[in-house]
TIMI-190584 format. One record per atom (N, C-alpha, C): residue number from 1; atom name; x, y, z. Coordinates in steps of 0.02 Angstrom, whole numbers, m for minus. Layout:
REC   resi   name       xx       yy       zz
REC    NUM     CA        X        Y        Z
...
//
This chain:
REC   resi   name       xx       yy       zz
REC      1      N    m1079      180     m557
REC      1     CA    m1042      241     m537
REC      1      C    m1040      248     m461
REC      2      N    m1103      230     m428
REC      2     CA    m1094      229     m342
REC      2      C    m1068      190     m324
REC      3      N    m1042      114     m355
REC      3     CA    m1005       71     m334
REC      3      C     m947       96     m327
REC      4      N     m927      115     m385
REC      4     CA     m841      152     m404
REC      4      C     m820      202     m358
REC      5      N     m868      237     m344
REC      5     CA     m869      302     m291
REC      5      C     m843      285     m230
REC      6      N     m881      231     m205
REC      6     CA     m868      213     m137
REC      6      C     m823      177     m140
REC      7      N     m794      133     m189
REC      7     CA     m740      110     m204
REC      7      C     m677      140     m181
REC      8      N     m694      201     m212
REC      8     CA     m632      242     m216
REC      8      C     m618      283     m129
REC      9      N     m667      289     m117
REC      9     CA     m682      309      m50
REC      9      C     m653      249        1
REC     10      N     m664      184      m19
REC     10     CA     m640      135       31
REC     10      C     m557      137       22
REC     11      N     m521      167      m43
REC     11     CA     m480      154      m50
REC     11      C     m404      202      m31
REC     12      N     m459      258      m51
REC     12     CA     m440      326       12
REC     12      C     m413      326       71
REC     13      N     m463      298      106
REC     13     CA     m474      262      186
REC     13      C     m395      215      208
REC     14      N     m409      166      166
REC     14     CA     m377      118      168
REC     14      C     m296      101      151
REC     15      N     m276      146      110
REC     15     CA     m210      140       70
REC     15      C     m141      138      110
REC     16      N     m149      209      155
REC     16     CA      m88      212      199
REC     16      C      m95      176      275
REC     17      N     m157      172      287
REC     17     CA     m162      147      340
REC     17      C     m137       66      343
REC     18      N     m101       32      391
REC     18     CA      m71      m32      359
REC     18      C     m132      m85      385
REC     19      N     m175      m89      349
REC     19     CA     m235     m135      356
REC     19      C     m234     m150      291
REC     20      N     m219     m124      209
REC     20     CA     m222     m153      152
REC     20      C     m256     m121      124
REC     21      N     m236      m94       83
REC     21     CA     m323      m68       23
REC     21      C     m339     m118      m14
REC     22      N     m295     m172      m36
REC     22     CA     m300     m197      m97
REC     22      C     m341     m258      m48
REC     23      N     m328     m291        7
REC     23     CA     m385     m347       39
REC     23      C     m452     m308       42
REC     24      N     m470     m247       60
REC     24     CA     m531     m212       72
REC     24      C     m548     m192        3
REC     25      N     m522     m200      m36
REC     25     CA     m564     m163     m121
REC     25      C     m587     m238     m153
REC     26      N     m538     m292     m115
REC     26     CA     m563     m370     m159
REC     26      C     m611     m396      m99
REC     27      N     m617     m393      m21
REC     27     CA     m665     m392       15
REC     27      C     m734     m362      m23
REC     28      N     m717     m298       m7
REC     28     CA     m784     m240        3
REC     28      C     m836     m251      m66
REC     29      N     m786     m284     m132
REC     29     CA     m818     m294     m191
REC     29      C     m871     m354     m207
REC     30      N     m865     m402     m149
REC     30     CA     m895     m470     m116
REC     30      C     m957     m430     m114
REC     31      N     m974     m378      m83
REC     31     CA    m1048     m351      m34
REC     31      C    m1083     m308      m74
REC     32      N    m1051     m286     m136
REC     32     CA    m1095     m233     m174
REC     32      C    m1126     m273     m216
REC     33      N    m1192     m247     m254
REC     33     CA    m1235     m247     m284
REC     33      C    m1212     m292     m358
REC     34      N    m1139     m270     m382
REC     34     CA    m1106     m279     m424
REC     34      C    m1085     m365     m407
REC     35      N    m1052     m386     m351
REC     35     CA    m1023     m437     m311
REC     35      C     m971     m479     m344
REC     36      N     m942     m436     m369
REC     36     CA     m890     m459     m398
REC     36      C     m818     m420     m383
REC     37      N     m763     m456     m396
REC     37     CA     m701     m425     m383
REC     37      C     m686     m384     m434
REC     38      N     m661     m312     m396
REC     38     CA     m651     m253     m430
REC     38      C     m585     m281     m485
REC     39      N     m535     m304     m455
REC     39     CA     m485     m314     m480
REC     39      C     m440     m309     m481
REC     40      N     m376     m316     m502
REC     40     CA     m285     m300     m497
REC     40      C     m280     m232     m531
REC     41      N     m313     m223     m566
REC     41     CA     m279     m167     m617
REC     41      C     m330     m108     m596
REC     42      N     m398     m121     m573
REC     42     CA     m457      m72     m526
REC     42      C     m431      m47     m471
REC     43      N     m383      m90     m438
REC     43     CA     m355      m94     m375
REC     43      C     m288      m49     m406
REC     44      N     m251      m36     m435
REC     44     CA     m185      m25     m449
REC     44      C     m182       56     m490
REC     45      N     m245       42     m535
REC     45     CA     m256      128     m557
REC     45      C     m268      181     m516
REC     46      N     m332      168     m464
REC     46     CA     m343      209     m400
REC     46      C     m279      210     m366
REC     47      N     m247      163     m351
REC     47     CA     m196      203     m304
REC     47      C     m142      258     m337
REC     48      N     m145      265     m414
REC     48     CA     m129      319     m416
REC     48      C     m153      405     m398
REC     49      N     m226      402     m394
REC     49     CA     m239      443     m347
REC     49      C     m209      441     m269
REC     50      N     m193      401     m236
REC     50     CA     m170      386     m180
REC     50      C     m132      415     m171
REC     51      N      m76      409     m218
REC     51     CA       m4      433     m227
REC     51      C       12      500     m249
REC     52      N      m32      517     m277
REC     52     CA      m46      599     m285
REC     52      C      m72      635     m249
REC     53      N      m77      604     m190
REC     53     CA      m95      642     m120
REC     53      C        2      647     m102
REC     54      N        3      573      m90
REC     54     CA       87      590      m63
REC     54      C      109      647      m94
REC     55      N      125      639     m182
REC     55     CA      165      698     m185
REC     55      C      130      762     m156
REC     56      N       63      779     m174
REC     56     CA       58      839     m140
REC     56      C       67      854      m75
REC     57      N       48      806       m8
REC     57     CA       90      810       42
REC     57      C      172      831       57
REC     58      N      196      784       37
REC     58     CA      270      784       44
REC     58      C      299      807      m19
REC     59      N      267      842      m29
REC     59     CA      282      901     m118
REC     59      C      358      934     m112
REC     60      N      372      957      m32
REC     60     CA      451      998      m25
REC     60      C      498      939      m12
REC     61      N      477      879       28
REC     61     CA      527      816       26
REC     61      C      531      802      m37
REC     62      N      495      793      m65
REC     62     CA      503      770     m143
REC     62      C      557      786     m202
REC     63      N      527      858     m187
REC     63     CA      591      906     m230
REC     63      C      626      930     m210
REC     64      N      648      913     m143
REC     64     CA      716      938     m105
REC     64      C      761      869     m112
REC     65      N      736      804     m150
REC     65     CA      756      732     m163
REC     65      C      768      760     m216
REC     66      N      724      765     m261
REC     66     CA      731      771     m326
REC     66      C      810      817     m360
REC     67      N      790      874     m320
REC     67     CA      848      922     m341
REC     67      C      919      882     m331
REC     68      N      916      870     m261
REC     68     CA      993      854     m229
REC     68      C     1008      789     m267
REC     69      N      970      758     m298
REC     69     CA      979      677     m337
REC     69      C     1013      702     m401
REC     70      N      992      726     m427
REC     70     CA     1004      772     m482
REC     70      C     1069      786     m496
REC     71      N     1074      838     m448
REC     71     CA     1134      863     m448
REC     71      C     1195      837     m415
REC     72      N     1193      769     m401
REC     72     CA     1233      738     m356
REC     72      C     1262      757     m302
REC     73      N     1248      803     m255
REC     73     CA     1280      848     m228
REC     73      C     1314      804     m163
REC     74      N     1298      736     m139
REC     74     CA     1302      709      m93
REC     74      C     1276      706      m10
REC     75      N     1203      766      m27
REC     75     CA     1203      772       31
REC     75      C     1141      693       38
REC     76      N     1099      703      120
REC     76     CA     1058      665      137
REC     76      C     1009      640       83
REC     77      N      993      719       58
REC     77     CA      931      712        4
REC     77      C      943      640      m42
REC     78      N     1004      681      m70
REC     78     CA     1032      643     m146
REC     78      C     1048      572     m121
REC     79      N     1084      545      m69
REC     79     CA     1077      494      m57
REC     79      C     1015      443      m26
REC     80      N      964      492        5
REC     80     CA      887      471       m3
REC     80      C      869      445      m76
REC     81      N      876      475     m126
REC     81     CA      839      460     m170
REC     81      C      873      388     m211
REC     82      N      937      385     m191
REC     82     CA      973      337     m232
REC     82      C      923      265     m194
REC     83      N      924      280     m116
REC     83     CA      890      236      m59
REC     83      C      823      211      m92
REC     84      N      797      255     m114
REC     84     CA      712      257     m148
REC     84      C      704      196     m208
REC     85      N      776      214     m272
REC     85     CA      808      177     m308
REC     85      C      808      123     m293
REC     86      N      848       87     m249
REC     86     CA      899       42     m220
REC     86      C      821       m9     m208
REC     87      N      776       24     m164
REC     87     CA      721       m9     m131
REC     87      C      656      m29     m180
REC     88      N      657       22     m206
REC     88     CA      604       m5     m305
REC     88      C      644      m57     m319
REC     89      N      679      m95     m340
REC     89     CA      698     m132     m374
REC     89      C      686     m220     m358
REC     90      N      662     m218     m297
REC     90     CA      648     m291     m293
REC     90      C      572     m298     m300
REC     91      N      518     m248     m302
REC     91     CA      461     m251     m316
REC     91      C      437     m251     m415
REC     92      N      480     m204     m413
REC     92     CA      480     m201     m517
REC     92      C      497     m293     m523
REC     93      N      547     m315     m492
REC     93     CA      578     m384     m525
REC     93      C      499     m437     m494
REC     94      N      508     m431     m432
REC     94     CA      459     m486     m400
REC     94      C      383     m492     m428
REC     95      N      373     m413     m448
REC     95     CA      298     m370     m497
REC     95      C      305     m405     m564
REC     96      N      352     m399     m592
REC     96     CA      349     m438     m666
REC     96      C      345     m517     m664
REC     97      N      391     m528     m623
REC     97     CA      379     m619     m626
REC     97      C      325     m675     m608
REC     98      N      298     m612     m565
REC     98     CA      235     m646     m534
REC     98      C      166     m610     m553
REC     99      N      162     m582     m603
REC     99     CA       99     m559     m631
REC     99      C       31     m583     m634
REC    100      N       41     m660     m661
REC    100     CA      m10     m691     m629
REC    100      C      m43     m714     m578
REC    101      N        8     m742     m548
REC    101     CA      m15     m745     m456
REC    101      C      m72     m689     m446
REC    102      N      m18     m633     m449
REC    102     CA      m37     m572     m431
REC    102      C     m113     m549     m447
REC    103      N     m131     m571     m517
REC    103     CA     m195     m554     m542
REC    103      C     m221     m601     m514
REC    104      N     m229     m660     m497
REC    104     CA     m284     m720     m503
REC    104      C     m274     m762     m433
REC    105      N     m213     m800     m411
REC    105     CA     m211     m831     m375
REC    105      C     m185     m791     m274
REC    106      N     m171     m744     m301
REC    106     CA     m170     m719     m225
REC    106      C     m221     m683     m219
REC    107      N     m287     m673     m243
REC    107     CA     m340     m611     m232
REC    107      C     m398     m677     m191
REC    108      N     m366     m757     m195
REC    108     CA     m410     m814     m148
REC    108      C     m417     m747      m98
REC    109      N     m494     m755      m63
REC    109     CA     m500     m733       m4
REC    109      C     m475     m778       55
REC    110      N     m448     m853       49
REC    110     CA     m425     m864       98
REC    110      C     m368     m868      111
REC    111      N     m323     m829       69
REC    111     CA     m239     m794       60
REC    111      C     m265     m739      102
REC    112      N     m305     m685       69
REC    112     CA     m326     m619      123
REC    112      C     m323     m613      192
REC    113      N     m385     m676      200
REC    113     CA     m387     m685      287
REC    113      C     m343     m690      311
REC    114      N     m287     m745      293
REC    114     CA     m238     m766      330
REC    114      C     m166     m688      334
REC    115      N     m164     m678      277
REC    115     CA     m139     m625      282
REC    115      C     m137     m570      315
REC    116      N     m177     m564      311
REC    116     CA     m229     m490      383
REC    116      C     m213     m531      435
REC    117      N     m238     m573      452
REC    117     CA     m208     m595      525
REC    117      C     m127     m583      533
REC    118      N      m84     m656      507
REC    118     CA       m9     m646      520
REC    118      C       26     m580      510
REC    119      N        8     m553      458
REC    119     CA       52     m484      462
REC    119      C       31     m435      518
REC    120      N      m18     m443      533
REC    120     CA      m50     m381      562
REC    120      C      m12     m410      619
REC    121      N        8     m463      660
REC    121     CA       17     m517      732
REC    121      C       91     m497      701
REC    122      N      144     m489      655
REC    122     CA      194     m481      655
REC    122      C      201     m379      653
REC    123      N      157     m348      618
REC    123     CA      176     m274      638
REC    123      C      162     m259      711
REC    124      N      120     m298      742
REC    124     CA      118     m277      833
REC    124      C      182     m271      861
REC    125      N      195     m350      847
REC    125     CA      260     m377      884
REC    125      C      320     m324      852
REC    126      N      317     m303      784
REC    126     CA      383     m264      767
REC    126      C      362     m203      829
REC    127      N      311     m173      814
REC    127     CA      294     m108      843
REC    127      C      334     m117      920
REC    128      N      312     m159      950
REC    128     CA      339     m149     1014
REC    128      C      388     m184     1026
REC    129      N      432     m196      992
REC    129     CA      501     m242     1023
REC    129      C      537     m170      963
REC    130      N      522     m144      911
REC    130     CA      581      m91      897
REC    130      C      594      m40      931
REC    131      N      672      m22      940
REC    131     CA      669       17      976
REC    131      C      686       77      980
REC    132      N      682      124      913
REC    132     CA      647      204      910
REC    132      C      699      215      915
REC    133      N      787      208      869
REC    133     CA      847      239      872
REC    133      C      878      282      817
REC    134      N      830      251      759
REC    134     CA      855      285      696
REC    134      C      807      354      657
REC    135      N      837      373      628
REC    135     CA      781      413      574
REC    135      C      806      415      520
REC    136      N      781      440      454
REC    136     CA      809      423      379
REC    136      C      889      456      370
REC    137      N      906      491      425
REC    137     CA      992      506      399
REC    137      C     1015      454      404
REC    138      N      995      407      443
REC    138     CA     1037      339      464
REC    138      C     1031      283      416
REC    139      N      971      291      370
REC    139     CA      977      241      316
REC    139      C     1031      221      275
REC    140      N     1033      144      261
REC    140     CA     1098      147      213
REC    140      C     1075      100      154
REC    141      N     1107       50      111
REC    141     CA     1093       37       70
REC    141      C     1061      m34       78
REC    142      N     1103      m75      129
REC    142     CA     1069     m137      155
REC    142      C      990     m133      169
REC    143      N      971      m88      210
REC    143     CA      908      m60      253
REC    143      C      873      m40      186
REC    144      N      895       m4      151
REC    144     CA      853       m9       81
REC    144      C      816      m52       65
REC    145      N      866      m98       28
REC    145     CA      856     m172       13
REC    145      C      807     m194       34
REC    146      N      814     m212      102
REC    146     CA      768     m255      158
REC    146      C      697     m194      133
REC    147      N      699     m149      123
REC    147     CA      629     m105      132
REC    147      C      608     m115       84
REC    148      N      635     m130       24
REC    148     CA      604     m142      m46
REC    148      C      576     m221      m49
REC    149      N      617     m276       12
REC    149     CA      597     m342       m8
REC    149      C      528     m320       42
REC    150      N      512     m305       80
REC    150     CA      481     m302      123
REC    150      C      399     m268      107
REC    151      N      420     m214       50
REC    151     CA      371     m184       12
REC    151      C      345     m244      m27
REC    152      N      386     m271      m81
REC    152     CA      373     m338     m133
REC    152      C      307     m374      m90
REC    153      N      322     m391      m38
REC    153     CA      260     m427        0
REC    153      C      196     m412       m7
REC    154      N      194     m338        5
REC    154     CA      115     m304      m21
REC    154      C       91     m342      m99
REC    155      N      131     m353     m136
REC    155     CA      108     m386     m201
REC    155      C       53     m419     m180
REC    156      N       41     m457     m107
REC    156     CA      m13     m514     m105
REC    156      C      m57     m478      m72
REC    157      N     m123     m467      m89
REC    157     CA     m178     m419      m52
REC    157      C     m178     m459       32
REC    158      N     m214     m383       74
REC    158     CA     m197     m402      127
REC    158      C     m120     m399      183
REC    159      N      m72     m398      168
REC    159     CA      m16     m374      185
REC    159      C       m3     m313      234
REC    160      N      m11     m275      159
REC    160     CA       m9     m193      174
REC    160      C       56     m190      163
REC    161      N       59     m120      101
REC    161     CA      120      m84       95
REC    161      C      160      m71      152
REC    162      N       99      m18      196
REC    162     CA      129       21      219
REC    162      C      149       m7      293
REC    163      N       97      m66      310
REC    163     CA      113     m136      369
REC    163      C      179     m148      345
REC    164      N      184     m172      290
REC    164     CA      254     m217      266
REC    164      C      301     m182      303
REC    165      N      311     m136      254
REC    165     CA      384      m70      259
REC    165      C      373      m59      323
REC    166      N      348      m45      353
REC    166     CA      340      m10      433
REC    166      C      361      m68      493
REC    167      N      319     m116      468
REC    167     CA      350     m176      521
REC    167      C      441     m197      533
REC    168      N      449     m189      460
REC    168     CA      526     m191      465
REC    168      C      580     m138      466
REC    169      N      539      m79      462
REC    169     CA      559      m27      496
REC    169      C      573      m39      577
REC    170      N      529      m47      601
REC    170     CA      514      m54      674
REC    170      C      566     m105      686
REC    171      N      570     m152      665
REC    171     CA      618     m232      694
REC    171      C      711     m201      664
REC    172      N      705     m151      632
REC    172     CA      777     m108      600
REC    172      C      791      m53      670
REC    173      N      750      m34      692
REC    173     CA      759       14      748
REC    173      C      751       80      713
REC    174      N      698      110      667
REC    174     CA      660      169      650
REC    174      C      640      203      698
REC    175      N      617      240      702
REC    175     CA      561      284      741
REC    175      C      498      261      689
REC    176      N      467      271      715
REC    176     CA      386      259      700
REC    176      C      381      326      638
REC    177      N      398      358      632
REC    177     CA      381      444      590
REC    177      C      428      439      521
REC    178      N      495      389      562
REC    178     CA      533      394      484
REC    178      C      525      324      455
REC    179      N      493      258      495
REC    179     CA      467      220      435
REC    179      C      430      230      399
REC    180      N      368      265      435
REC    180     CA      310      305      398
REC    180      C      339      325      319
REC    181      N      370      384      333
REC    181     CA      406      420      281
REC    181      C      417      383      221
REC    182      N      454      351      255
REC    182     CA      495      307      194
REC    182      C      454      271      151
REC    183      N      413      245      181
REC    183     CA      342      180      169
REC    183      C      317      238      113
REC    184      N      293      305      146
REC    184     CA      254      338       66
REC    184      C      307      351       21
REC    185      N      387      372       31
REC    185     CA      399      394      m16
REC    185      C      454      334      m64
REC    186      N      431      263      m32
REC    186     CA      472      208      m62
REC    186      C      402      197     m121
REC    187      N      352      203     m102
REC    187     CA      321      187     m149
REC    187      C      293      204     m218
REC    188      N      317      273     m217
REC    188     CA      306      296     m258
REC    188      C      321      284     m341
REC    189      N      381      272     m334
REC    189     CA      385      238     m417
REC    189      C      348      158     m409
REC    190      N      348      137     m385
REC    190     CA      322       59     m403
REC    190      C      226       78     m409
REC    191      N      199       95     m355
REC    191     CA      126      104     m378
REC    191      C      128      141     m445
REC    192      N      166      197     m443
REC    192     CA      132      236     m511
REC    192      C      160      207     m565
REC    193      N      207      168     m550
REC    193     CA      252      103     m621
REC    193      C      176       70     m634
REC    194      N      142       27     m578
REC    194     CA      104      m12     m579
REC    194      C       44        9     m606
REC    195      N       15       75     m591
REC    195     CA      m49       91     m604
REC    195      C      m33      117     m667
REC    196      N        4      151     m705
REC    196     CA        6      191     m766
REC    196      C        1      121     m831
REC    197      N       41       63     m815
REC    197     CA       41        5     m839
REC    197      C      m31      m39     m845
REC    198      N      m57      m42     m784
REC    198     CA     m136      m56     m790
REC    198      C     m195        7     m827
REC    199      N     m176       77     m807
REC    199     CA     m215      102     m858
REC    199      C     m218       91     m900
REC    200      N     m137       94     m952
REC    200     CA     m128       74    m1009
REC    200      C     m161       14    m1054
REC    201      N     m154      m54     m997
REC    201     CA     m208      m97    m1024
REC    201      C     m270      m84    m1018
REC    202      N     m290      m40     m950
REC    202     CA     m361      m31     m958
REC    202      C     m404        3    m1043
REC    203      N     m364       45    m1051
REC    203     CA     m392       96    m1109
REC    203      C     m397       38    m1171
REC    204      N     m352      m15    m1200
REC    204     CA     m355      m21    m1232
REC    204      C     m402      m95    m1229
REC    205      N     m416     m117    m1161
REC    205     CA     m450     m184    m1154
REC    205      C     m503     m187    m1114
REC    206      N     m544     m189    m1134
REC    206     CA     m608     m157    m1046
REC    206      C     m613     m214    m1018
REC    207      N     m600     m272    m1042
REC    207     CA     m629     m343     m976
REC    207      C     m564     m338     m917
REC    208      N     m511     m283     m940
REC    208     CA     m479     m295     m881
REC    208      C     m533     m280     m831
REC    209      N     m546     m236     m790
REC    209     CA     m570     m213     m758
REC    209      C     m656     m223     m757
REC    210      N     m701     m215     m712
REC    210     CA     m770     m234     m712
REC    210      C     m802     m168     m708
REC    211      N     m750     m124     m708
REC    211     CA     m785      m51     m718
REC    211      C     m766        8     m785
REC    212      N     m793       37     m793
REC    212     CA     m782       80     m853
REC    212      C     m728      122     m848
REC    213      N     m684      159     m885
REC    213     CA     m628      213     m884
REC    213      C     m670      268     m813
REC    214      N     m717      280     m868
REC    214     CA     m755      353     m826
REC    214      C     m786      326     m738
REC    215      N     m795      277     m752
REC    215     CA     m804      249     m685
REC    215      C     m730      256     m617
REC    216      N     m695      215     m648
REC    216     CA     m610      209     m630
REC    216      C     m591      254     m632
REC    217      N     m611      317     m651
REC    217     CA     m580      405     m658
REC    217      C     m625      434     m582
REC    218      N     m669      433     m570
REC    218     CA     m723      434     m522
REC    218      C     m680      410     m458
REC    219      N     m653      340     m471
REC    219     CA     m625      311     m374
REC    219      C     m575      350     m376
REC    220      N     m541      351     m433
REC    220     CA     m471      387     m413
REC    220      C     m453      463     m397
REC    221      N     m509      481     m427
REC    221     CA     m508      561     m385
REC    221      C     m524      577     m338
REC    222      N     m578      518     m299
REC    222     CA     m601      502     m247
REC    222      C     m542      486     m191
REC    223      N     m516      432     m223
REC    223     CA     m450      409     m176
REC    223      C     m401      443     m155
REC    224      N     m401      518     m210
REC    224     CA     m365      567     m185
REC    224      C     m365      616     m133
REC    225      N     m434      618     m139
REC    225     CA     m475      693      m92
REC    225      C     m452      656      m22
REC    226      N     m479      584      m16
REC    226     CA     m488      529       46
REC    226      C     m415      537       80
REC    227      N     m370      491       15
REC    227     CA     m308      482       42
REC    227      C     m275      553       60
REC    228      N     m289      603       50
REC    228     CA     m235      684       79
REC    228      C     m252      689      137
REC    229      N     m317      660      155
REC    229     CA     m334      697      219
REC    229      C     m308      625      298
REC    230      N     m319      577      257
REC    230     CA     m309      513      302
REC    230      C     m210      524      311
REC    231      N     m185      543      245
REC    231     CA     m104      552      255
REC    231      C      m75      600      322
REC    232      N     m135      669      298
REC    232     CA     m126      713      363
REC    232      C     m144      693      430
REC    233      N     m192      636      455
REC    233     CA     m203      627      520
REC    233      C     m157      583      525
REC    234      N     m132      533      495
REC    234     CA      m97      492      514
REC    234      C      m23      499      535
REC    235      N       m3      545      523
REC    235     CA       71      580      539
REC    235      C       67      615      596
REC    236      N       18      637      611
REC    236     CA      m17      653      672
REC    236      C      m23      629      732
REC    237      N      m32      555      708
REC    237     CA      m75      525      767
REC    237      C       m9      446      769
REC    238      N       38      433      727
REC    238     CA       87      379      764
REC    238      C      151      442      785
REC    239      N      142      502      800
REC    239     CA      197      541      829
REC    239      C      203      524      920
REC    240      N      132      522      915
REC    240     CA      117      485      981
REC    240      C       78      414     1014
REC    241      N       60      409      972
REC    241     CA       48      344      970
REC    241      C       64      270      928
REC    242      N       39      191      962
REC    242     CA       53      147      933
REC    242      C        8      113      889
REC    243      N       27       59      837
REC    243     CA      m15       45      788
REC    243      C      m46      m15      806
REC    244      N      m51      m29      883
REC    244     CA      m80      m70      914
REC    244      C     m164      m81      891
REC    245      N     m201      m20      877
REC    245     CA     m270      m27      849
REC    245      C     m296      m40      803
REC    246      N     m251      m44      725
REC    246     CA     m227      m60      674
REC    246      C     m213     m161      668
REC    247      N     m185     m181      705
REC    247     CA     m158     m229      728
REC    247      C     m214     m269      759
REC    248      N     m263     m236      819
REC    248     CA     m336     m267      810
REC    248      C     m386     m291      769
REC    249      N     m388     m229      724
REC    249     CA     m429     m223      673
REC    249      C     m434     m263      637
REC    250      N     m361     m281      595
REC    250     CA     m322     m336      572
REC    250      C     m350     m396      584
REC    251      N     m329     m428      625
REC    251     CA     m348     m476      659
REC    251      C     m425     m512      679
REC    252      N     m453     m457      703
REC    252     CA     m530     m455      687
REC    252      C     m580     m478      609
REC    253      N     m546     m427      583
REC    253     CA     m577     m423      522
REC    253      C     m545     m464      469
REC    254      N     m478     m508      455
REC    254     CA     m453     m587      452
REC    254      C     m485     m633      481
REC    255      N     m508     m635      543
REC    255     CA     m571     m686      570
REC    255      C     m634     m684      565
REC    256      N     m660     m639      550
REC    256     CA     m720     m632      512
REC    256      C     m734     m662      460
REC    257      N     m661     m637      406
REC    257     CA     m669     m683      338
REC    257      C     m674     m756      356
REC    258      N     m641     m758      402
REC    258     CA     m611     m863      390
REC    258      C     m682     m871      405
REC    259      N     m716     m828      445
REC    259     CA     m803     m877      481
REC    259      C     m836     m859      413
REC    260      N     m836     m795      387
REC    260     CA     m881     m813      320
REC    260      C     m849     m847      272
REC    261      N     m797     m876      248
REC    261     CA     m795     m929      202
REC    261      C     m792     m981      222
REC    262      N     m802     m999      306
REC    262     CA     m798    m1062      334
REC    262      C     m889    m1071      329
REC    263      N     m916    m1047      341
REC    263     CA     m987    m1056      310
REC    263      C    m1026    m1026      265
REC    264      N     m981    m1038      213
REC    264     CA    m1017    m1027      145
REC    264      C    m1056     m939      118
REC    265      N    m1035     m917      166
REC    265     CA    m1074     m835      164
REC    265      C    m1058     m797      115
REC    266      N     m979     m818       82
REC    266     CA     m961     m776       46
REC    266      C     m917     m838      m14
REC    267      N     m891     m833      m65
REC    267     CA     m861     m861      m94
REC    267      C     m768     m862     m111
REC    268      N     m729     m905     m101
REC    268     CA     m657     m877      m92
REC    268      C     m639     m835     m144
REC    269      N     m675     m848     m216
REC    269     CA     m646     m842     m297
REC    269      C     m679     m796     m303
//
């Protein structure tokens, strides 16, 4: 149960910030007591707590989408949400075909490392060569697209959702506030597609997962309390600033891994 706890707590931490939850929940699971990998579907249920921070955050964006989608009315909203649409759809396709990967062969810790490094060395470079012209009125359907292939990437731990979407935000000419945006509210159907699907197997199969329902109920309420409050500083803090420290971190903590599986400290599998 204290494993799961802090689990959920690392995952809190970790989700929006574009460093990865899903490399730090298959990392961080290396060092506990337990030492084993939490998992795809451990990893995928909690972030529905994650995401239930978004909606409660962005609760009036939501249903000011929701309504105007609805009702077709044509304004920004309603065509936001078609955008939301447009951009789910290459992660549902790329999510189904590659399921296995997904479970088994990309959670190698030495996919992770490398990952945390290059992406993190490609969101710098987006960060500071984009150049801060657009905001979400300006989205169109192409820019969708690209945000949904761009999301698909997170499939491989280490990435980062919200790295992905944001980096190519940035190299599109976003503002820093409306890739943000988009990044929580593109994700929303695909995590909770993803996690409601892994509960589902969870309940009816326990070796998915290395932890119990009531355990996995524990991170994810956890991940919620975590993730509302990390959502609120972070909107905060790229209004004026860059994700240059993020991008260290990255990098750092990708070379760390390569030295502990380059001498045996830790195991890739």
């Amino acid at each position: 149960m204290l494993e799961a706890l802090f689990l959920g707590i690392v995952q809190g931490l970790t989700e929006f910030l574009p460093i990865s939850s899903s490399a730090h929940i298959r990392i961080v699971g290396e060092f506990l007591p337990n030492a084993k990998d939490p998992g795809a579907a451990f990893t995928a249920i909690t972030q529905i707590g994650t995401e239930l921070a978004v909606l409660l955050y962005f609760r009036r964006d939501i249903l000011n989408i929701a309504r105007a989608w609805f009702k077709r009315d044509g304004s920004p909203e309603a065509r936001l949400g078609n955008l939301i649409i447009i951009g789910t759809l290459p992660i549902v396709a790329l999510g189904y075909v590659g399921q296995d990967y997904i479970t088994n062969n990309f959670r190698s810790l030495w996919v992770i490392a490398c990952t945390l490094i290059i992406f993190g060395l490609i969101l710098g470079f987006a960060d500071r060569v984009g150049r801060s012209e657009k905001d979400l009125s300006t989205l169109n359907a192409r820019d969708g697209i690209f945000y949904g292939l761009a999301q698909s990437m997170a499939l491989i731990p280490g990435v980062s959702r919200s790295g992905a979407t944001i980096a190519l935000g940035r190299f599109l000419g976003y503002k820093r506030e409306a890739a943000l945006r988009y990044s929580f509210l593109l994700a929303l159907p695909a995590v909770f597609g993803s996690g409601l699907y892994q509960l589902q197997k969870a309940m009816g199969d326990s070796t998915v997962s290395v932890y119990s329902m009531p355990e996995i109920l524990i991170a994810t309420i956890t991940a919620f309390i975590i993730g509302y409050a990390v959502i609120a500083w972070l909107m905060k803090y790229i209004s004026t600033k860059s994700f240059t420290p993020f991008v260290i971190y990255r990098v750092a903590l990708g070379s760390a891994l390569l030295i502990a599986l380059a001498t045996g400290l830790i195991s890739a599998q």
